[in-house]
Backbone as CSV, one residue per row, in Angstrom:
resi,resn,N_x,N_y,N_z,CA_x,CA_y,CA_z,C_x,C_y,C_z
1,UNK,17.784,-9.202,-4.463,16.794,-9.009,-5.510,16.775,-10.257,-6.381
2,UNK,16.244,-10.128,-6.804,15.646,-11.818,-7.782,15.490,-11.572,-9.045
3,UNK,15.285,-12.278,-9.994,15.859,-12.233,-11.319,14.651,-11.514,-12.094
4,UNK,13.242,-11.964,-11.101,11.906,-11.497,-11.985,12.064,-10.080,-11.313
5,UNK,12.185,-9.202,-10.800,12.793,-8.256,-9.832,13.121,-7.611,-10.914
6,UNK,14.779,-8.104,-11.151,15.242,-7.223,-12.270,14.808,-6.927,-13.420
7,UNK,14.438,-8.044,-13.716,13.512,-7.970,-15.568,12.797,-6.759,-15.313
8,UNK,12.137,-7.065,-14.598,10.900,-6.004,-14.126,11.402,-4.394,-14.640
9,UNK,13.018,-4.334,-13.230,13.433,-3.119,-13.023,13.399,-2.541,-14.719
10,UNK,14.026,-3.338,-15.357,15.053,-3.383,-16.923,13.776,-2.845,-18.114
11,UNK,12.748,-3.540,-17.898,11.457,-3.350,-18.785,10.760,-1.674,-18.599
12,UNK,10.716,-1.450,-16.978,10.357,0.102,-16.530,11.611,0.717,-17.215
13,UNK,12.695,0.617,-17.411,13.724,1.471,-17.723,13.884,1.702,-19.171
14,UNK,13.673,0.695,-19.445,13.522,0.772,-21.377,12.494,1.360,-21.587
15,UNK,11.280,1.037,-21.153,10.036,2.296,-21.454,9.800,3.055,-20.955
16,UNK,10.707,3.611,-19.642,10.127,5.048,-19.523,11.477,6.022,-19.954
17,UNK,12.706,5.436,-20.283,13.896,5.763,-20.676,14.040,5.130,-22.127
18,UNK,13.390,5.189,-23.528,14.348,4.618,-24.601,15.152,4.744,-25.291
19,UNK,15.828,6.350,-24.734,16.619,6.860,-25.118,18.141,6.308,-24.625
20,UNK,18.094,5.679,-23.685,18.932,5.233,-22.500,19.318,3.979,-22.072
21,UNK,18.787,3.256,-23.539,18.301,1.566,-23.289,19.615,1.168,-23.067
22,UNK,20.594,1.878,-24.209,22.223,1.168,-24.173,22.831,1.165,-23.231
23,UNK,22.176,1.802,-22.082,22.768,1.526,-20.618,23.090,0.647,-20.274
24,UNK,22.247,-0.117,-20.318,22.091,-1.738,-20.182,23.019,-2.565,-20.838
25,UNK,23.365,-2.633,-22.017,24.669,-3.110,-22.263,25.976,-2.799,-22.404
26,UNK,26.352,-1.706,-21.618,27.806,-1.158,-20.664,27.586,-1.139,-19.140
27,UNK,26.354,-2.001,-18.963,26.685,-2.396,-17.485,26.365,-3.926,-16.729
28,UNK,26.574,-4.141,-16.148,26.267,-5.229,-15.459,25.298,-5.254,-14.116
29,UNK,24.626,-5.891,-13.322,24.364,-6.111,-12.060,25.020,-7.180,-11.695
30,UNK,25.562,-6.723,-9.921,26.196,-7.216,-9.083,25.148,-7.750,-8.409
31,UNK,24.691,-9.118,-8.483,24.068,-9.615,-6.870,24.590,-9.262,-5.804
32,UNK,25.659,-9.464,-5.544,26.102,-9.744,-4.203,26.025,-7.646,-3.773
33,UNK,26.542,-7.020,-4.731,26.416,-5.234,-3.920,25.386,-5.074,-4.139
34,UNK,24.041,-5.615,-5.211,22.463,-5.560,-5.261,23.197,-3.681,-6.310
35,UNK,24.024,-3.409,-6.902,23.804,-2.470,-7.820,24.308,-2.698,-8.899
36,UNK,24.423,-1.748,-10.249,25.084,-2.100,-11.406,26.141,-1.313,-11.740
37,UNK,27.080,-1.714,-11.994,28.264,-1.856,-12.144,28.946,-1.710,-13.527
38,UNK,29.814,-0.940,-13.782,30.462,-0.647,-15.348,31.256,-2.078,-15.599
39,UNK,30.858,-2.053,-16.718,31.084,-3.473,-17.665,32.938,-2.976,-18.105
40,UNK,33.335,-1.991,-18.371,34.598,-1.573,-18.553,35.260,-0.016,-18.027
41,UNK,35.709,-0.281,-17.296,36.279,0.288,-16.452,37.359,1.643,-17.322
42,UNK,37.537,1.196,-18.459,37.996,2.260,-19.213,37.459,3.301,-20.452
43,UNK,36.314,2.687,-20.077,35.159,3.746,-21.234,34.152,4.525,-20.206
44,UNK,33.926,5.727,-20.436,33.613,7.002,-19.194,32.114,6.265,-19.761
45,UNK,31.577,6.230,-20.781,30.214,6.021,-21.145,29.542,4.809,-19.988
46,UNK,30.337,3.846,-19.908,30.067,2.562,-18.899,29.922,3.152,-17.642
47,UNK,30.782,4.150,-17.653,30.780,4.387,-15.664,29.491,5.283,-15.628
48,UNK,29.208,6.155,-16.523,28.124,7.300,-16.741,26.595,6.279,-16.473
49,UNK,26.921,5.250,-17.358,25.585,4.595,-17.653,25.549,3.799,-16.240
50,UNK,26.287,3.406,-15.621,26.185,2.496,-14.162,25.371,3.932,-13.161
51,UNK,26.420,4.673,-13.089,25.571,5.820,-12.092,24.117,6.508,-12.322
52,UNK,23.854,6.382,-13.667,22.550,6.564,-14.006,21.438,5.479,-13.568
53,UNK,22.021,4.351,-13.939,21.687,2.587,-13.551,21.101,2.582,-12.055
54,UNK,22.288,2.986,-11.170,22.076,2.931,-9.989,21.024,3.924,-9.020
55,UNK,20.988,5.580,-9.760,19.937,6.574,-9.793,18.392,6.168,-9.676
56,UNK,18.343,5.645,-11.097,17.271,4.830,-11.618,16.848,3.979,-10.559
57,UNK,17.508,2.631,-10.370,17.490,1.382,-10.174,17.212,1.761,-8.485
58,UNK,17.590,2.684,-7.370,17.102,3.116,-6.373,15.885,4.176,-6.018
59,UNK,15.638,4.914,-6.992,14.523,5.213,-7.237,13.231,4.031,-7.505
60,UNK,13.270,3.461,-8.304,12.274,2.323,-8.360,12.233,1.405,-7.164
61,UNK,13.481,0.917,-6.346,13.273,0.324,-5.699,12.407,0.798,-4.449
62,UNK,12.303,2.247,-4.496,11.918,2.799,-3.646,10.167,3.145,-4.100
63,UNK,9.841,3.124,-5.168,8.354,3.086,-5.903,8.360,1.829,-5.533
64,UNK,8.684,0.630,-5.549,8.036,-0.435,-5.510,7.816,-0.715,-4.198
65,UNK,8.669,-0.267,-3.020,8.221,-0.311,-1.535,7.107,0.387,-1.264
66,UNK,6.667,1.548,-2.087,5.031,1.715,-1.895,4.288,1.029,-2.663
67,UNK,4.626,0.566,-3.740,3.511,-0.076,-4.128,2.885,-1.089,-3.094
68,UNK,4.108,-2.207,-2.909,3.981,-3.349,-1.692,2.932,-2.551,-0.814
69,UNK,3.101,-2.068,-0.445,2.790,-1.102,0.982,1.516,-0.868,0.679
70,UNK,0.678,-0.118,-0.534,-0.411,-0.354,-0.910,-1.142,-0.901,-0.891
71,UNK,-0.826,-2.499,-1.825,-1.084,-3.437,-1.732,-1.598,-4.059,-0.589
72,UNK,-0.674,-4.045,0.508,-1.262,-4.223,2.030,-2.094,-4.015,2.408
73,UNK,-2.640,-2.826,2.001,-3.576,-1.489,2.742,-4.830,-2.076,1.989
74,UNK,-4.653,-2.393,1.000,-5.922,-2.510,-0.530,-6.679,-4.052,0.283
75,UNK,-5.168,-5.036,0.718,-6.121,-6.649,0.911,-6.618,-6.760,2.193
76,UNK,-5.961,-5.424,3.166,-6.552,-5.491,4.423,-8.008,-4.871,4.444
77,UNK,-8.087,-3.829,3.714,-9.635,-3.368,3.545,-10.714,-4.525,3.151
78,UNK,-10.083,-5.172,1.423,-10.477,-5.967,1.480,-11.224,-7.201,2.059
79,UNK,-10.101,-7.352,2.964,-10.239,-8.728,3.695,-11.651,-8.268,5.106
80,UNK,-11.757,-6.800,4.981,-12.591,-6.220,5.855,-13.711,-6.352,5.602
81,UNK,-13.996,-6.010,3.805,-14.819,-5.266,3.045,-15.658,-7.137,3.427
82,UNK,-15.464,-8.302,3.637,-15.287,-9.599,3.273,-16.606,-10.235,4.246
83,UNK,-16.134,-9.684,5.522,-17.101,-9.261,6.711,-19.014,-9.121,6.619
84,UNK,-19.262,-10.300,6.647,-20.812,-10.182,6.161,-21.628,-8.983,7.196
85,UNK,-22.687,-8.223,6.323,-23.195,-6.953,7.181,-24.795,-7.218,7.428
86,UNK,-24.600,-7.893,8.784,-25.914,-8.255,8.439,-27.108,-6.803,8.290
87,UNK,-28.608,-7.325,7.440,-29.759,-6.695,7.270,-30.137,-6.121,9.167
88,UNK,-30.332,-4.772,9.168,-31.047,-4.274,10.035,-29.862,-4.056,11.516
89,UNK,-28.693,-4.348,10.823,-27.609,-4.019,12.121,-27.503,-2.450,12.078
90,UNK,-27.363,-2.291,13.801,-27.515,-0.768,13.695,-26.474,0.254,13.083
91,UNK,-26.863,1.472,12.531,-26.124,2.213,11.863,-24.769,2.399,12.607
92,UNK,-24.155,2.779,14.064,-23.317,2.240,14.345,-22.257,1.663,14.220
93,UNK,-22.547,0.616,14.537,-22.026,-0.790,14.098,-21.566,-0.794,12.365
94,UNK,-22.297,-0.131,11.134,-21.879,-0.056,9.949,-21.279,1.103,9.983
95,UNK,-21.448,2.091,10.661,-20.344,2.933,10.223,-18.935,2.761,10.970
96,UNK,-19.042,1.939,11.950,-17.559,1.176,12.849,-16.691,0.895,11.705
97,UNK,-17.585,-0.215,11.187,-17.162,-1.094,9.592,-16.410,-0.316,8.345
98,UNK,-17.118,0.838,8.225,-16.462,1.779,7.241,-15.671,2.168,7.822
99,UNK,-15.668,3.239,8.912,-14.271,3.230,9.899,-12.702,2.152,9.834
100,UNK,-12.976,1.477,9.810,-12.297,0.084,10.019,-11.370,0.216,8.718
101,UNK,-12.715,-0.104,7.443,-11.894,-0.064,6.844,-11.174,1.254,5.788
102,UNK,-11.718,2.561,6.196,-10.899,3.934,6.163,-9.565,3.572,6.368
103,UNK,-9.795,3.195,7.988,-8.054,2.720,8.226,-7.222,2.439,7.900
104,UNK,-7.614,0.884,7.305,-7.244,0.465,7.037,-6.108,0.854,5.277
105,UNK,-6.881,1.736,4.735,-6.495,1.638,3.579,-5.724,3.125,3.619
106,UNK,-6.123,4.057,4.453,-4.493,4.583,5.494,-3.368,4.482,6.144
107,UNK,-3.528,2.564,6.228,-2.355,1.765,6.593,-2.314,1.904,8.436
108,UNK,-3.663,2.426,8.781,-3.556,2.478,10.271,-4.277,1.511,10.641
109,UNK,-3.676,0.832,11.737,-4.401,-0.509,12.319,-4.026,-1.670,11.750
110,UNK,-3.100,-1.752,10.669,-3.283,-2.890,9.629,-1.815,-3.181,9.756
111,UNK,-0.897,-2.696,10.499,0.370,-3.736,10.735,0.695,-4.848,11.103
């Protein structure tokens, strides 16, 4: 994960959690395990706030793999929608086009 990644994660967590912000400073992130980690090992609040951290922090990661995934679906239609139609082509042929890009934004055809 990458640093604009985390900000990201940290900003969703403070506003949809602001009750919970102090999480964040009794824990740390680990690059290298990609989770967060209790800042002290002898305060239960740190370990509480890491497992919440990590709850959180895999949940989103898992919203943001659909978003991506969306996204896909949205520039492939797009990139469909892009497709000049010519005047007087048969109905057919334009409803292929809408077809196409139905699909597309079902994520079928567009791998």
């Amino acid at each position: 994960m990458d640093n604009q990644q985390l900000l990201m994660f940290k900003g969703w967590f403070i506003d949809s959690y602001p009750e919970c912000k102090d999480y964040l400073d009794l824990t740390y992130f680990d690059v290298e395990k990609n989770t967060f980690l209790s800042k002290c090992s002898y305060n239960p609040d740190s370990g509480n706030a890491a497992k919440v951290l990590k709850i959180a922090f895999g949940s989103w990661q898992h919203q943001q793999a659909k978003v991506e995934e969306l996204q896909k679906r949205v520039e492939a239609a797009l990139e469909l929608m892009q497709k000049p139609v010519i005047v007087g082509e048969p109905a057919k042929y334009v409803c292929a086009r809408f077809k196409e890009i139905e699909q597309a934004l079902k994520g079928e055809g567009c791998q």
